[in-house]
N, C-alpha and C positions, 0 to 999 in steps of 0.2 A: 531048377534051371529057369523057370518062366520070373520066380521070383525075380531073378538076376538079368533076364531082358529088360521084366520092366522096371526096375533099377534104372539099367543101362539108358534106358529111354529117357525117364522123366530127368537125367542128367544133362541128356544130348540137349532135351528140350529146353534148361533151363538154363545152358549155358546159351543156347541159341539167344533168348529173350535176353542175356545179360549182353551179349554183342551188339543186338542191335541198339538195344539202348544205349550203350556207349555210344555206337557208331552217329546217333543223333546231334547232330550240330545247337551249339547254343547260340540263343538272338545275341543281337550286336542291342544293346538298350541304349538310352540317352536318359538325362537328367540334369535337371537345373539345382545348383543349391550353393550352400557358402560355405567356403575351406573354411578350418580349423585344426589346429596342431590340439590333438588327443590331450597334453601334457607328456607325451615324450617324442619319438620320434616321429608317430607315425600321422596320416591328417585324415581326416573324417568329412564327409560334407553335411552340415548340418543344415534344417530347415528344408531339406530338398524337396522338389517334387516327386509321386511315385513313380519310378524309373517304367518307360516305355521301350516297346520295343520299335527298331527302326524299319520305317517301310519302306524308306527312300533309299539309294545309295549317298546320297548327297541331299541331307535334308534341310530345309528354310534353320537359318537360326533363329533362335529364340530372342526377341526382343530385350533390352536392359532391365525393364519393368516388368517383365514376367514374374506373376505371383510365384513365392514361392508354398512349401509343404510343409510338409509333419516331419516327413522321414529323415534320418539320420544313416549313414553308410559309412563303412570304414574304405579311403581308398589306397589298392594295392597296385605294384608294376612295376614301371620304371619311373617310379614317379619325380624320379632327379630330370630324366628324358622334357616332362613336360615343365619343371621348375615349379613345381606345386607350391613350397615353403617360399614365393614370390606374391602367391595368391592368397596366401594367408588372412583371412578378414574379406575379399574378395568374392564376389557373386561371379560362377561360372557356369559351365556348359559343359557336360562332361558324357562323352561317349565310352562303353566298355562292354566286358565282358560280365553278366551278374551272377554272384555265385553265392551261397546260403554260408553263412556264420555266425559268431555269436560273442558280443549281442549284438552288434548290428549285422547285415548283410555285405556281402564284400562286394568291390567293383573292383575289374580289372582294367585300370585305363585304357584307351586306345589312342582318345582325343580330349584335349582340355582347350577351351575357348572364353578369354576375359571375356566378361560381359560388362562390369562395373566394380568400381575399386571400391563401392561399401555395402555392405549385406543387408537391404531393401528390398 
């Protein structure tokens, strides 16, 4: 019987910690970098900066000459919503949601902002 409480227990307990953790809201990030179409459907922003998170509700945009980075991200959403395949070649500004895959990391758009129509 004791066996079977604490069973019972370390269950309660570990669904407890798998709730809250869900229940934890993810950062809103932001990131500078340059559409490209994968080779098939989908677009990637390459050369990006490492995605930050946002501290502002309403953050300063980033300038046209903003350096850009290393990173490479696959972007996911509604991305017809923002006319992504417009931006194609394009230096933007891209607000979302960041989530882990492979091989690159995924971003779930929210906000996409031209910055300059050539990847500089």
């Amino acid at each position: 019987m004791t066996r079977m409480s604490l069973l019972s227990v370390l269950v309660l307990l570990a669904s407890g910690a798998l709730f809250h953790a869900a229940a934890e809201p993810l950062s809103m990030m932001m990131t500078v970098g340059c559409v490209e179409r994968d080779g098939g459907d989908r677009f990637i922003l390459v050369r990006s900066t490492e995605p930050t998170a946002l501290t502002e509700r309403v953050p300063e945009q980033p300038l046209a000459d903003t350096p850009l980075g290393g990173e490479t991200i696959t972007l996911i959403g509604t991305l017809d919503e923002f006319n992504v395949a417009s931006h194609d070649g394009h230096k933007v500004w891209v607000k979302g949601l960041l989530n882990p895959g492979e091989p690159h990391r995924l971003l779930n758009v929210v906000s996409l902002t031209h910055l300059s129509p050539t990847c500089e």
